[in-house]
C-alpha positions in Angstrom: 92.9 113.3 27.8 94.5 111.7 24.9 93.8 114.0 21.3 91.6 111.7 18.7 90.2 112.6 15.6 87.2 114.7 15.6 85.4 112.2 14.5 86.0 109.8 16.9 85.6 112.1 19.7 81.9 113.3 19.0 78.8 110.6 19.4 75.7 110.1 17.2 73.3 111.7 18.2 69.4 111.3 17.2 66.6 113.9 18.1 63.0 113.0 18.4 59.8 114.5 18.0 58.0 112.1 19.8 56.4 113.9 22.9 53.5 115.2 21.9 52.6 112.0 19.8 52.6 109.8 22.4 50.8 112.0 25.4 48.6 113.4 22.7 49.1 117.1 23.8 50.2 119.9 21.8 53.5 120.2 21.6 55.3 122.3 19.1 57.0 120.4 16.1 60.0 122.2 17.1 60.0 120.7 20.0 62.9 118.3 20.6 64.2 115.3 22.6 68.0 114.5 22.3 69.1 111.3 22.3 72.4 109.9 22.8 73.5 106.8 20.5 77.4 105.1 21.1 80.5 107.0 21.2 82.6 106.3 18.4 85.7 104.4 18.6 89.3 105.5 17.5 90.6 104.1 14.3 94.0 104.8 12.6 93.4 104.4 8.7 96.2 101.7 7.0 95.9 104.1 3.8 97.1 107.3 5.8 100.0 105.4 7.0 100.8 103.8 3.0 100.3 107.1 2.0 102.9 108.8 4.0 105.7 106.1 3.7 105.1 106.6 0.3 105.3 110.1 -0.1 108.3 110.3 2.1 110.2 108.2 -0.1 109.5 109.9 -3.2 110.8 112.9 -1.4 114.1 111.5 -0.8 114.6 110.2 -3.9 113.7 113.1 -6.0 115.7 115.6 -4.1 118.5 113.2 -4.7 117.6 112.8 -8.7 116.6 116.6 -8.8 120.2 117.5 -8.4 122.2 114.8 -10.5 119.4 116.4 -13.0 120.6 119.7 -13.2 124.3 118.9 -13.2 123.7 117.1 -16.2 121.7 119.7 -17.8 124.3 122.4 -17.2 126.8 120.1 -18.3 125.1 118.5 -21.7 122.8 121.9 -22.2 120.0 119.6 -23.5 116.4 121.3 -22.9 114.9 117.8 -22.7 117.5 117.2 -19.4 116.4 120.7 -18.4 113.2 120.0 -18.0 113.4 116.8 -16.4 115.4 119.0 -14.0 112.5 121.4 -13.3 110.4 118.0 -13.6 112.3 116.6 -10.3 112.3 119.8 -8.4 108.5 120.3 -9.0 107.8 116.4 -8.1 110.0 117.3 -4.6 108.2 120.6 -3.5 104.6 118.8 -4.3 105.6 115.9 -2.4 106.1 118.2 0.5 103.5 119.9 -0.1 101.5 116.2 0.1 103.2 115.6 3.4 102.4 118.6 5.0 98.5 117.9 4.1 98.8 114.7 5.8 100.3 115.8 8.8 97.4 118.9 8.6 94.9 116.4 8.8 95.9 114.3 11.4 95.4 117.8 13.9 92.7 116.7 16.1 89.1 118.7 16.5 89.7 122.1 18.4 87.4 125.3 18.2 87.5 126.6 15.0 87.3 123.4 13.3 84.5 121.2 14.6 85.3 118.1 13.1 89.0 118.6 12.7 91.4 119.7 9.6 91.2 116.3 7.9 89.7 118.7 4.4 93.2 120.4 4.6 95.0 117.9 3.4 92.6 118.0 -0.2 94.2 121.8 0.2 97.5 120.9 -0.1 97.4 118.9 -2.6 95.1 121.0 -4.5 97.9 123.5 -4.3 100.6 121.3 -5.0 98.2 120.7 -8.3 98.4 124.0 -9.0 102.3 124.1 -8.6 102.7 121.1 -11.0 100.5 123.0 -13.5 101.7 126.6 -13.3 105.4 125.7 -12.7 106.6 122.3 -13.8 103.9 122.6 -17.5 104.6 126.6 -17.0 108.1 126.4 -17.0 108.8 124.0 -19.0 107.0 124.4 -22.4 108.7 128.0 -21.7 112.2 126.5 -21.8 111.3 124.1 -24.9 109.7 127.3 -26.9 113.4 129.3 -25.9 115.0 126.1 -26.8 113.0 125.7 -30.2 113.9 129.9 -31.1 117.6 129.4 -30.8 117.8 126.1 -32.7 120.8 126.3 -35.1 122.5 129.7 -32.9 123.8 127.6 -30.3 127.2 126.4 -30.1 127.2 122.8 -29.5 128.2 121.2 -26.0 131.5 120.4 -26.1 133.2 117.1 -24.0 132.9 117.8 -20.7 136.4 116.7 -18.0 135.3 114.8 -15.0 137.9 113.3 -12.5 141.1 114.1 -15.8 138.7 112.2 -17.9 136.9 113.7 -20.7 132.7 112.4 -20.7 130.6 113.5 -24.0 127.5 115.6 -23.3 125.5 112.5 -24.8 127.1 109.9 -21.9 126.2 112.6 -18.6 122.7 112.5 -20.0 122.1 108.7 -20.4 124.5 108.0 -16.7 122.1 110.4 -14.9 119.4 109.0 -16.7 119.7 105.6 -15.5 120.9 106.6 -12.1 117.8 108.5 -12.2 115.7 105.5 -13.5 117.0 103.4 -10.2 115.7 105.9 -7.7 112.7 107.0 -9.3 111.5 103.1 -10.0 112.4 102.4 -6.4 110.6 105.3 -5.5 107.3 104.1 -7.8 107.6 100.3 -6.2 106.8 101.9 -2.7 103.8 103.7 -4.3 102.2 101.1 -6.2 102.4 98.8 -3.5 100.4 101.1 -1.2 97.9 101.5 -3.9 97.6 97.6 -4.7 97.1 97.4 -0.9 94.8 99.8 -0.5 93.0 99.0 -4.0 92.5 95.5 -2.6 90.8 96.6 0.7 88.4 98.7 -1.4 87.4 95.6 -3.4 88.6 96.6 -6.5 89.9 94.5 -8.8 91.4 96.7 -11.6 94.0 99.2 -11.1 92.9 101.7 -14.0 89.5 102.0 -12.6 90.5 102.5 -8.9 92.8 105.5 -10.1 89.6 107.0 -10.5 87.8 106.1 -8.2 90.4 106.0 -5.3 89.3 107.7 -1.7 92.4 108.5 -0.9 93.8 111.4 -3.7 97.4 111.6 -2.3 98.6 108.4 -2.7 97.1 108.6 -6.4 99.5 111.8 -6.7 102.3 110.2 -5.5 101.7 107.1 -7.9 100.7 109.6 -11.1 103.7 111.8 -10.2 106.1 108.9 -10.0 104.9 107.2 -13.3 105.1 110.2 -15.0 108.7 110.7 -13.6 109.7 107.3 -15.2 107.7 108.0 -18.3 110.0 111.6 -18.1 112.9 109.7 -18.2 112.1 107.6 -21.3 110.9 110.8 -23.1 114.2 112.4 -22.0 116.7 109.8 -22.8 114.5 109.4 -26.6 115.1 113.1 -27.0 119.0 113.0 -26.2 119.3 109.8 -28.0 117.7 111.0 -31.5 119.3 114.4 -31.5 123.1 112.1 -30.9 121.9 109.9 -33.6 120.7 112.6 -36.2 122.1 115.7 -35.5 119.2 117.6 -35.2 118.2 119.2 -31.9 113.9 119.3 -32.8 114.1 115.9 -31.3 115.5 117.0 -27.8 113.0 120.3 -27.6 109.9 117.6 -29.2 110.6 115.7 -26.3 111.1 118.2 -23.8 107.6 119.7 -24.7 106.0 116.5 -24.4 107.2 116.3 -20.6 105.6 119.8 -19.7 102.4 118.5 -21.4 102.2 115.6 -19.3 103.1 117.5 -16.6 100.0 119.6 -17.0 97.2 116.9 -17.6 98.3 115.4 -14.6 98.4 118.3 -12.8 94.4 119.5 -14.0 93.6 115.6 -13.2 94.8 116.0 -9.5 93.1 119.5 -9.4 89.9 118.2 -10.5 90.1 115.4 -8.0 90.9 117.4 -4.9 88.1 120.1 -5.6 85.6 117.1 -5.9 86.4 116.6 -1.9 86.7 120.1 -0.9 83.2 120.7 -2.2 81.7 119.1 0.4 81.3 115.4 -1.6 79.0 113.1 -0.7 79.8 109.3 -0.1 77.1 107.3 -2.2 78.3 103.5 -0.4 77.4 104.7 2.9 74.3 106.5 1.9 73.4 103.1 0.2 74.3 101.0 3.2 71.6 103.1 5.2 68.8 102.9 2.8 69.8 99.0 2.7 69.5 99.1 6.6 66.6 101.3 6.9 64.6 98.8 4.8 65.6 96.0 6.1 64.4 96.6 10.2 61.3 95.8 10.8 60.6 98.6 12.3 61.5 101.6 10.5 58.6 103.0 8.2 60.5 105.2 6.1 63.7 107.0 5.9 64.2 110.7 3.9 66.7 113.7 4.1 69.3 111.2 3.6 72.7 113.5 3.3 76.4 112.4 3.8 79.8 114.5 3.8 83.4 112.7 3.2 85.8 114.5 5.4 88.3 112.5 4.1 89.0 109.0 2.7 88.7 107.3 6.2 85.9 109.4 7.8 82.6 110.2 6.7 79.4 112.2 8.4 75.6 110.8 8.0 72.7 112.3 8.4 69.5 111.2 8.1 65.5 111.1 9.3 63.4 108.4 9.7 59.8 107.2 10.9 59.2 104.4 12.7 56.3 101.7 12.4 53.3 102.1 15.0 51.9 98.7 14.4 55.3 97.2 14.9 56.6 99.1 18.1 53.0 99.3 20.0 52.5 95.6 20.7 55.8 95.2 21.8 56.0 98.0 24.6 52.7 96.7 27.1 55.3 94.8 29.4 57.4 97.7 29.5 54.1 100.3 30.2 53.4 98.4 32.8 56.6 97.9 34.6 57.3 102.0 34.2 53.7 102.7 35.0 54.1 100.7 37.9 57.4 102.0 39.0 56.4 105.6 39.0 53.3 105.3 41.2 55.5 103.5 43.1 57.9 106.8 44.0 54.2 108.4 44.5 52.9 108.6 48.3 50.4 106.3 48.9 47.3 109.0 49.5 48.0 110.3 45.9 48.5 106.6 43.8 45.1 105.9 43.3 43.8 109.5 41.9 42.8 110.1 38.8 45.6 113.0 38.1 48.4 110.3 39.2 47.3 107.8 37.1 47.0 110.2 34.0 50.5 111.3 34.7 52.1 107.9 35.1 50.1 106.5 31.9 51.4 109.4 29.7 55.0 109.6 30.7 55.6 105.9 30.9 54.5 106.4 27.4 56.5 108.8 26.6 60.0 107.2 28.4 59.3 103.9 27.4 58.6 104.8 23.2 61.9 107.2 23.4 63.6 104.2 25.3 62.8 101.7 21.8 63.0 103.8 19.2 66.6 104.9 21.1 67.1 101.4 20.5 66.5 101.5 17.3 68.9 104.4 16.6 71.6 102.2 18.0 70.5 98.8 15.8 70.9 100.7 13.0 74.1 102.6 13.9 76.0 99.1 14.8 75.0 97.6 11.5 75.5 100.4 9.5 79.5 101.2 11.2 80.2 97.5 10.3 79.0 97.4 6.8 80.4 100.9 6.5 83.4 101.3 8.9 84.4 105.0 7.4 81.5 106.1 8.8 82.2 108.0 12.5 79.5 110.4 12.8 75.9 109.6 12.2 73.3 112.1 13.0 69.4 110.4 13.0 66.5 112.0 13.6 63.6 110.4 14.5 60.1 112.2 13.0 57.8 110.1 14.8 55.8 107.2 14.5 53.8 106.5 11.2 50.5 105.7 11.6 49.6 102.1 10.4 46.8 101.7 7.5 43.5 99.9 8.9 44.5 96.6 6.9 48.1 96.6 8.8 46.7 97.6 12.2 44.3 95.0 12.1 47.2 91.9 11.3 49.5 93.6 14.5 46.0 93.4 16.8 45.9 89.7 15.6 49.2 88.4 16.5 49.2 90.4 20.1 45.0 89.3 21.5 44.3 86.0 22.5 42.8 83.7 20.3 39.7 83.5 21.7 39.3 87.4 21.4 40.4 87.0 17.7 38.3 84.3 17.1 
């Protein structure tokens, strides 16, 4: 059998504690019935797929810009180039780290992990958080504090020969700059595309709020790690630019400390983003789809215990109780008594039907089968509308507390509409 997502592979399932409220004996409160609502269907999410192609690129590009970087930086000796270096090595190894989370959560469901490793990708980017932070802000305010200290005891880089032809230290800089710019902007295109896209199919409208609000964290890291990488490159070429211009190097370490500061809020932004879904976050739209549903059938009394758990941006658990009306489910079931009451004294052999313990038995469990038959049927209204208002939603546990017993003014208005009018009258 083909592997699906954990999600997809389990069905809703709804327990009742409806037996010893419709036979009126005295059954435990424990006590329950299992119900089975629809299996779930497989879904592959657009935004995993953005996410990846995204991510992938940005990997290729700054490997590719990671060592142009570094050439330069040996070759000019400019701390600001330096840490655009360390800047592009740290974007590459928490890109990988990205897509290693991604393919993590695509593992389906086995037996240590019920419904899948989907939270392990909110890991590895947690850690590649962590990396950005300790090593890329780390490392790099440590190389402009060195680089600030031996101000004026430096010999200055001299002219550099490439291919017989002498280059200053000030013209590697800005050519690896711009080559730089070019893959890194190409590399930011790809990104912001996928997060337009996916921005729009989450009905949001401005792209600074869905950076915070986004479901899916890793393509915000990739765009975040890439606009920071062209903002780098501006802050780099300023720095090499004003120390050519005025001779004085506090520009290039000034500039190379304000790209491990950057590096660092964006790193405790990510952090903080990826902890939020590791603790076990709730999703408030589809908790707010079911109390819009719940209210809205006519039958449904009351819902409470509402709870919800995003696995990750394209999968989300429910759980949930509710009570069901008596004066709207009663009238409704006679045709169905009958016909089940019927059929089991039918199986019954014919010098038995008529006694008194046959009928008892066939009133109280066509009672019982038939009630556990509607309100199963209930479960499953409320699943369908709820999966297509809320499509993320693949696992929805209901439980069904019983059936809420109608005020005198209520009962009386459902006895109305189901006796003739004759008896009414």
């Amino acid at each position: 059998m083909t592997d699906l997502h954990p999600a997809q592979r389990v069905r809703a399932r709804t327990t009742c504690h409806l037996g010893a409220q419709i036979c009126g004996t005295s059954g435990r409160q424990d006590d329950k019935l299992i119900l089975r609502g629809p299996q779930t269907h497989p879904r592959e999410s657009p935004m995993a797929h953005g996410s990846r192609k995204a991510v992938f690129t940005a990997i290729v590009t700054n490997s590719i810009v990671t060592v142009i970087k570094f050439t330069a930086s040996v070759l000019s000796g400019s701390a600001a180039m330096t840490n655009e270096a360390v800047h592009s090595l740290m974007d590459t190894l928490n890109q990988a780290f990205l897509l290693i989370g991604l393919k993590e959560a695509d593992r389906p469901a086995d037996a240590h992990y019920a419904f899948g490793h989907g939270q392990k990708k909110y890991l590895w980017n947690l850690w590649s958080a962590i990396g950005l932070f300790s090593i890329g802000c780390g490392l790099g305010l440590s190389h402009a504090w060195h680089s600030w200290r031996d101000l004026g005891h430096s010999p200055a880089e001299e002219a550099t020969q490439l291919f017989h032809i002498e280059v200053s230290p000030l013209t590697v800089n800005l050519v690896v700059l711009g080559i730089a710019f070019l893959l890194e902007g190409y590399s930011f295109v790809i990104a912001i595309r996928a997060f337009l896209g996916a921005m729009r199919d989450d009905n949001f409208k401005s792209p600074f709020n869905y950076l915070f609000r986004a479901k899916d964290p890793t393509l915000v890291a990739v765009v975040l790690e890439d606009g920071v990488a062209m903002l780098g490159l501006l802050f780099a070429a300023f720095g090499v630019g004003l120390t050519a211009l005025t001779g004085n190097e506090i520009w290039d370490v000034l500039f190379s400390a304000l790209i491990a500061v950057m590096l660092g809020v964006i790193a405790f932004y990510l952090g903080r983003t990826n902890m939020r879904y590791l603790a076990d976050m709730r999703d408030a739209n589809a908790e707010q789809v079911f109390a819009d549903v719940a209210e809205a059938h006519a039958e449904v009394e009351r819902y409470h215990d509402l709870r919800s758990i995003i696995l990750d941006e394209s999968y989300t658990i429910l759980v949930g109780e509710v009570e069901l009306k008596e004066e709207a489910i009663i009238p409704g079931l006679d045709s169905a008594l009958k016909e089940a009451r019927e059929k089991i004294l039918a199986e019954v052999e014919p010098r038995w039907r008529d006694t008194a313990q046959a009928r008892s038995y066939a009133e109280s469990y066509a009672a019982v089968t038939v009630t556990l038959s509607r309100a199963e049927s209930i479960i499953d209204e409320l699943e369908a509308e709820i999966r297509r208002r809320s499509p993320q939603v693949t696992h929805i546990t209901l439980e069904v507390e019983g059936i809420s017993a109608a005020a005198p003014a209520r009962m009386e208005r459902s006895w109305s509409t189901a006796l003739p009018p004759d008896v009414v009258g």
